[in-house]
C-alpha positions as CSV (number, residue, x, y, z in Angstrom):
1,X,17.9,8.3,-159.6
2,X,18.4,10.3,-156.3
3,X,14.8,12.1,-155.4
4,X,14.8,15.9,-155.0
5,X,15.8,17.5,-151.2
6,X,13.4,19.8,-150.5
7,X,12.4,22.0,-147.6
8,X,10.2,22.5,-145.3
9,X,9.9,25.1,-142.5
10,X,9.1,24.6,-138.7
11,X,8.9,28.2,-137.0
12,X,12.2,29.1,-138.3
13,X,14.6,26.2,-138.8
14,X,14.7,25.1,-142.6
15,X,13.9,21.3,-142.5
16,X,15.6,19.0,-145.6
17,X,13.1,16.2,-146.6
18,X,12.6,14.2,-149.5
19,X,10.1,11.8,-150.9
20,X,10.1,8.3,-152.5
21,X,7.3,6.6,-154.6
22,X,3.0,7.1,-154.9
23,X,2.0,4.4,-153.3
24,X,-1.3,4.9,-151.3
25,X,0.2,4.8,-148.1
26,X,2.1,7.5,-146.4
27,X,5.1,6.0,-144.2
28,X,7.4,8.8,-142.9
29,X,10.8,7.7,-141.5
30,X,12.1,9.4,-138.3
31,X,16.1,8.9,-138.6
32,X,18.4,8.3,-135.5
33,X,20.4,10.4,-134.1
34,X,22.5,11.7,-137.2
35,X,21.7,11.2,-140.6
36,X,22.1,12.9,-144.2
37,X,18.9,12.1,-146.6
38,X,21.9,13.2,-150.1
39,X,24.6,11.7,-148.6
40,X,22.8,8.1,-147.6
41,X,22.3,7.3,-151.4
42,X,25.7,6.8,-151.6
43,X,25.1,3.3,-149.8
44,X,23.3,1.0,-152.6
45,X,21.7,-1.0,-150.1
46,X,20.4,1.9,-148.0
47,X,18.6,2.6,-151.8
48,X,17.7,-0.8,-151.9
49,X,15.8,-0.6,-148.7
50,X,13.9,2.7,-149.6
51,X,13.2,1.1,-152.7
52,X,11.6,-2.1,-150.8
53,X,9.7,0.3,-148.8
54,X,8.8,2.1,-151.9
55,X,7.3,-0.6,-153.3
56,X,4.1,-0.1,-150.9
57,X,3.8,3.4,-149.8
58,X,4.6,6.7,-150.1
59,X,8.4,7.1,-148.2
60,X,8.9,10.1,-146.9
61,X,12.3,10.9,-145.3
62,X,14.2,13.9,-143.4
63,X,17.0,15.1,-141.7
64,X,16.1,16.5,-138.3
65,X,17.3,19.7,-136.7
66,X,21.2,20.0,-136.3
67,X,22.1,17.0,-138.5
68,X,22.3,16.5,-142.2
69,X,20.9,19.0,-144.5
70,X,19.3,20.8,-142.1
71,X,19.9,23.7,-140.2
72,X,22.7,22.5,-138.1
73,X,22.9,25.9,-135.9
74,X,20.4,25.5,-133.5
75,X,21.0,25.7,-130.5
76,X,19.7,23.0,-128.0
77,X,16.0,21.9,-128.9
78,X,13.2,20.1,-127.1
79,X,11.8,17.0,-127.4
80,X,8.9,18.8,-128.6
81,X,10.8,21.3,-130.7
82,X,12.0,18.1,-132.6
83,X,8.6,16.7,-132.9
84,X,7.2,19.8,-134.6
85,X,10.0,18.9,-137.1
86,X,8.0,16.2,-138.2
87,X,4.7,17.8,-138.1
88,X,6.1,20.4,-140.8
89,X,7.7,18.0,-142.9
90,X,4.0,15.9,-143.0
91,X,2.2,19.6,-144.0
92,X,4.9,20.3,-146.2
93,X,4.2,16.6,-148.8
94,X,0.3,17.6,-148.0
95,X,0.1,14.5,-145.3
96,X,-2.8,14.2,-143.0
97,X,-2.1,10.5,-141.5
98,X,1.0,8.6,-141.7
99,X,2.7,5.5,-140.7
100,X,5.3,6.4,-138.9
101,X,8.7,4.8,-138.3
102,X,11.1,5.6,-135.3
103,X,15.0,4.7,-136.1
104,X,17.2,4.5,-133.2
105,X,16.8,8.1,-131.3
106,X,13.9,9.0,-133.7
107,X,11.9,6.4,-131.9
108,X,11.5,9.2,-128.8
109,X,10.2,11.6,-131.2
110,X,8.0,9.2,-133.2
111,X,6.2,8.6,-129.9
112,X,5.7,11.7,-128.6
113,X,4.4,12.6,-131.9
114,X,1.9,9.8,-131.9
115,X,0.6,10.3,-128.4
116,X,0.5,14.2,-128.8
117,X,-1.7,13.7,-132.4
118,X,-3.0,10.0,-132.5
119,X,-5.5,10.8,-134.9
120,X,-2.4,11.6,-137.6
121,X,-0.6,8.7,-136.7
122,X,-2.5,5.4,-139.0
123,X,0.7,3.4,-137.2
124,X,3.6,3.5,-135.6
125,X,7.1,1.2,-136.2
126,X,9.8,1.3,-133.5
127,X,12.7,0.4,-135.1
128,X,16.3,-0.6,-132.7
129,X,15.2,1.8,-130.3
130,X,14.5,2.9,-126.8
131,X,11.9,4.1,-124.2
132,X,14.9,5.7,-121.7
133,X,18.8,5.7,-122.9
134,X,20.3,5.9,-119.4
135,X,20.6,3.1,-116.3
136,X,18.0,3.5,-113.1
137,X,16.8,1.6,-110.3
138,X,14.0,0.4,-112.3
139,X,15.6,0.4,-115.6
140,X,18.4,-2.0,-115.9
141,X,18.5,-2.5,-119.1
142,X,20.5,1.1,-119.1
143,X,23.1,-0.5,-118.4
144,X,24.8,-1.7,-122.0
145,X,22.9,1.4,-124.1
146,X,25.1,3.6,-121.3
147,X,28.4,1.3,-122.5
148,X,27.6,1.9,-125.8
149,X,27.2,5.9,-125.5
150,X,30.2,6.2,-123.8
151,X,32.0,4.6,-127.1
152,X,29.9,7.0,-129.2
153,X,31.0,9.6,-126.9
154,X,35.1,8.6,-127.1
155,X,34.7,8.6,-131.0
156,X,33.6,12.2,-131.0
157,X,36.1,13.3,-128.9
158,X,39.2,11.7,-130.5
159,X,38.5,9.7,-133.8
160,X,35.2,11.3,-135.6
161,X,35.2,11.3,-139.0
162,X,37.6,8.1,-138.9
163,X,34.5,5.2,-138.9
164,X,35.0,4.2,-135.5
165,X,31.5,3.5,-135.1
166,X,31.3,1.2,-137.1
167,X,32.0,-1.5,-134.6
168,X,28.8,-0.8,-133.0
169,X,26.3,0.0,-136.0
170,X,27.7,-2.7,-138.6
171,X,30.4,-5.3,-136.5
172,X,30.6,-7.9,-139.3
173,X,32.1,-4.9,-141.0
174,X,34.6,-3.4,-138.9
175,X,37.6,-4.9,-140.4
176,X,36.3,-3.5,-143.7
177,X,38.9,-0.5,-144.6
178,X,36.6,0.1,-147.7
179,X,33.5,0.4,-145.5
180,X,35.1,2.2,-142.6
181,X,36.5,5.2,-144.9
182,X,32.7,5.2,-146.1
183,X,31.4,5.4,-142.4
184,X,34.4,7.7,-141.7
185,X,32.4,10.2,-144.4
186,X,29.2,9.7,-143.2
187,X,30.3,10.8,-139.8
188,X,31.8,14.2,-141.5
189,X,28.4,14.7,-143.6
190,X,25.9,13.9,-140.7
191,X,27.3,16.2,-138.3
192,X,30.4,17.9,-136.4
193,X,32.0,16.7,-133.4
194,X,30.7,19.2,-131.2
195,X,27.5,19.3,-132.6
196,X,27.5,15.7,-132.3
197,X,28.4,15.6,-128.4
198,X,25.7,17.8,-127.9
199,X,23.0,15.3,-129.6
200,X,24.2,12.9,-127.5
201,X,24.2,14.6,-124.2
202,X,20.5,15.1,-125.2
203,X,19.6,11.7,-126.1
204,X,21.5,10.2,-122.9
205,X,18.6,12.2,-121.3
206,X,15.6,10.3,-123.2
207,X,13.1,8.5,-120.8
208,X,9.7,8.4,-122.8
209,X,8.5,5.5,-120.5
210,X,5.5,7.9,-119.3
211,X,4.5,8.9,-123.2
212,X,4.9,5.4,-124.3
213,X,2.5,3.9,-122.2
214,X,-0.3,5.9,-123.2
215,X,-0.1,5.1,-127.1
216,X,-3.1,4.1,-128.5
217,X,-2.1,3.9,-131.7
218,X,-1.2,-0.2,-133.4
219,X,2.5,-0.6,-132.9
220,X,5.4,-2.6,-133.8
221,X,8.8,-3.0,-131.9
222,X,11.2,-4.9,-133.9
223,X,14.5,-5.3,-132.9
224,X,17.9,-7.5,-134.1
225,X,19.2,-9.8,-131.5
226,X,22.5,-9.1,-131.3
227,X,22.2,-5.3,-131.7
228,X,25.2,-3.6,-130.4
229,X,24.7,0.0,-130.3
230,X,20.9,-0.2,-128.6
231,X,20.7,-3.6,-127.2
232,X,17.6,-5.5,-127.8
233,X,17.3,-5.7,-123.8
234,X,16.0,-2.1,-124.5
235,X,13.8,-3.2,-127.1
236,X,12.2,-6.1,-125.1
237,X,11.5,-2.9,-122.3
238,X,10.4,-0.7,-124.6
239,X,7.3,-3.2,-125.8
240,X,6.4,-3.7,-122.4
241,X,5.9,-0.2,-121.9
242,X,3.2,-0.1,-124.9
243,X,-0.7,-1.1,-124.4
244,X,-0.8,-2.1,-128.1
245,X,2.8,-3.1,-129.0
246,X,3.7,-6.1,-131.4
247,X,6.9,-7.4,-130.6
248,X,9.2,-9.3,-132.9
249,X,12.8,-10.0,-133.1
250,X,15.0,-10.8,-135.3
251,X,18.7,-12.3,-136.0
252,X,21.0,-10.1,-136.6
253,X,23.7,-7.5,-135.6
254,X,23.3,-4.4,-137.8
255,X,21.9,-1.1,-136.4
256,X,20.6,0.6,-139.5
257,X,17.6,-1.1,-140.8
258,X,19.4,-1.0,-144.6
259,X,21.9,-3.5,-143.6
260,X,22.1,-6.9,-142.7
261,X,18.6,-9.4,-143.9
262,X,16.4,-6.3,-144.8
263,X,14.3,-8.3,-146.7
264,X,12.7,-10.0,-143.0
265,X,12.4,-6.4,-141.8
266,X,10.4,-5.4,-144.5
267,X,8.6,-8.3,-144.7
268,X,7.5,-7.7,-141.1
269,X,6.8,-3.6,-141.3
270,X,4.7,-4.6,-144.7
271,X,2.7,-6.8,-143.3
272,X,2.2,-4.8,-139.8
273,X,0.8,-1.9,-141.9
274,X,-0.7,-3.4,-145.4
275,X,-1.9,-6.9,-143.8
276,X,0.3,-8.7,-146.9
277,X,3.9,-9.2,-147.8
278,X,5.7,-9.3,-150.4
279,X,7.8,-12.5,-150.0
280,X,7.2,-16.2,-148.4
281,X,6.5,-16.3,-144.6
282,X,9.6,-14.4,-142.9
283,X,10.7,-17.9,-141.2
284,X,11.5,-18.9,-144.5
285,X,12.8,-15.7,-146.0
286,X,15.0,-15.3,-143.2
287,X,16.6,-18.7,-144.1
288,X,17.2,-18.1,-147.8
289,X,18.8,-15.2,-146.6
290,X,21.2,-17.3,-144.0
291,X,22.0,-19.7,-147.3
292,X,22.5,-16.9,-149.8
293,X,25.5,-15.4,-151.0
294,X,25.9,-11.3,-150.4
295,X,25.9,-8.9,-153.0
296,X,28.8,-8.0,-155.0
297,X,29.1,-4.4,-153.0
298,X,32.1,-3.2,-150.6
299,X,29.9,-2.9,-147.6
300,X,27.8,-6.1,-148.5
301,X,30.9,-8.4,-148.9
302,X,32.2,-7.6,-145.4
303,X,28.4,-8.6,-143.7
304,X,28.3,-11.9,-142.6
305,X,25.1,-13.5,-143.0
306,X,23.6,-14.3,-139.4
307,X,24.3,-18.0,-138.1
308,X,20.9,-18.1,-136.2
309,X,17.7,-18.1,-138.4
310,X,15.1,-17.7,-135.9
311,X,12.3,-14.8,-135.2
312,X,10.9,-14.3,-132.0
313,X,7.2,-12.6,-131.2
314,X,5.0,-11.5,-128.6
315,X,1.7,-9.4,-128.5
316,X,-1.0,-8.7,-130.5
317,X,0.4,-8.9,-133.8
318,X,-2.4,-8.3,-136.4
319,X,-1.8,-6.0,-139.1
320,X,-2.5,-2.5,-138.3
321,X,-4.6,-2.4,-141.8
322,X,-7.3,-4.7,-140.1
323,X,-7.0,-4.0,-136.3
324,X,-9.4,-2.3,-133.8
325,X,-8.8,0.3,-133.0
326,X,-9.7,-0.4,-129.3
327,X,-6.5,-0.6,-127.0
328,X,-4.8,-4.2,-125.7
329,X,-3.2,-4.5,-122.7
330,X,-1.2,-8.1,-123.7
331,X,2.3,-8.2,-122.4
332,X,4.6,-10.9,-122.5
């Protein structure tokens, strides 16, 4: 059963949000750049992974401003505008301290919200994200995440709606026409063209580097190997940039952290925040995954299992459930 879309308010935009399971931890979920919290169920194994998630905390999730369920006429919004976002959807499901979990572009927000209230942040998880979007002299890693915009960019201005993005989010799917007319309506559901090139002239203008390196708060970076819409050079950067940043790695090529071996990324998130997982060691997990057979389901059948079972870590990864709360300054 699909939970209930609520709303919550932030000065005058209507926010959607919904929220998944009692457990006694609050994890909030900060989406990328366009999502849909109805539309999503539609994917089993995005209901799979809220489920998994479920299964240890309280999940809540939301649409921010422009995309989805939201308002969508908005205008262009801060950083800060967008953080606020989140701060109204926490007071809305009576939230006082939350894990919280960047996706993709919400990993800007998710760190500007930590360093702006630390003492309302228990955690934070990075998620296939970013610290600055754009190449610089001291940022080369801009380099392929610039590629990959300007293919996000060519979509919305000639083939939105159609699933072209799927080559980047989900590769081992793009010759999928079953999952590609799905992707095609996820596009149409999450937001318009215009709308959408307006998101992403924004986001091409992320540099958080500054913010990021003041976090106190325990962190995890994880990122998939061979992501192909934020590269995992950026993801590699990005843990640098952070005092108390955990970094691990994993095999892999899908974007969205419901696809591809979700079971290793939960593992890892659970055991960041609750000091346990649910499942054997993720070296292992990770390998019955590689020898398994995928699930009966259209998207499913068209993701090829990743050939390299291997997880790589840095930094001080303790659990944030039984770490100081004193900041590190390991890098790698």
């Amino acid at each position: 059963m699909r939970p209930e879309t609520r709303y919550a308010k932030s000065g005058d935009v209507n926010i959607a949000y919904q929220v998944v399971g009692d457990g006694p931890l609050d994890f909030v979920i900060v989406p990328g750049w366009i999502s849909n919290v109805d539309f999503a169920w539609e994917d089993p194994l995005y209901g799979e992974w809220v489920r998994r998630l479920a299964a240890f905390s309280r999940v809540i999730l939301f649409d921010k401003r422009g995309t989805g369920l939201s308002d969508r006429d908005v205008g262009d919004s801060t950083l800060e505008e967008r953080m606020d976002d989140l701060r109204a959807v926490l007071a809305a499901v009576g939230s006082e301290r939350a894990a919280v979990m960047g996706f993709s572009e919400g990993g800007a927000l998710s760190m500007l919200f930590a360093a702006t209230y630390p003492q309302r942040v228990r955690a934070l998880v990075l998620y296939a994200t970013f610290a600055r979007a754009a190449e610089a002299s001291d940022y080369p890693e801009g380099v392929e995440t610039g590629k990959a915009l300007d293919k996000i960019r060519t979509a919305l201005e000639t083939a939105w709606g159609q699933g072209t993005t799927l080559d980047l989010i989900v590769p081992a799917a793009k010759d999928d026409a079953r999952v590609r007319k799905f992707m095609g309506r996820y596009e149409r559901m999450c937001v318009s063209p215009r709308a959408g090139s307006a998101h992403l002239r924004w986001l091409a203008d992320i540099d958080v580097r500054p913010v990021a390196r003041t976090l106190q708060v325990p962190t995890l970076v994880v990122h998939r190997a061979g992501d192909r819409l934020i590269p995992v050079q950026a993801g590699r950067a990005l843990a640098r940039e952070i005092p108390m940043a955990c970094y691990v790695e994993l095999p892999g090529d899908a974007h969205p952290p419901w696809m591809g071996d979700t079971a290793a990324l939960v593992d890892e998130i659970q055991q960041f925040l609750t000091g346990t997982r649910s499942a054997v060691d993720v070296e292992r997990s990770t390998s019955a995954a590689c020898r398994s057979a995928p699930r009966a389901t259209a998207i499913t059948r068209s993701i090829e299992r990743a050939t390299t079972c291997s997880v790589g870590r840095w930094g001080p990864c303790a659990s944030a459930a039984t770490r100081p709360a004193a900041p590190r300054t390991m890098r790698p």
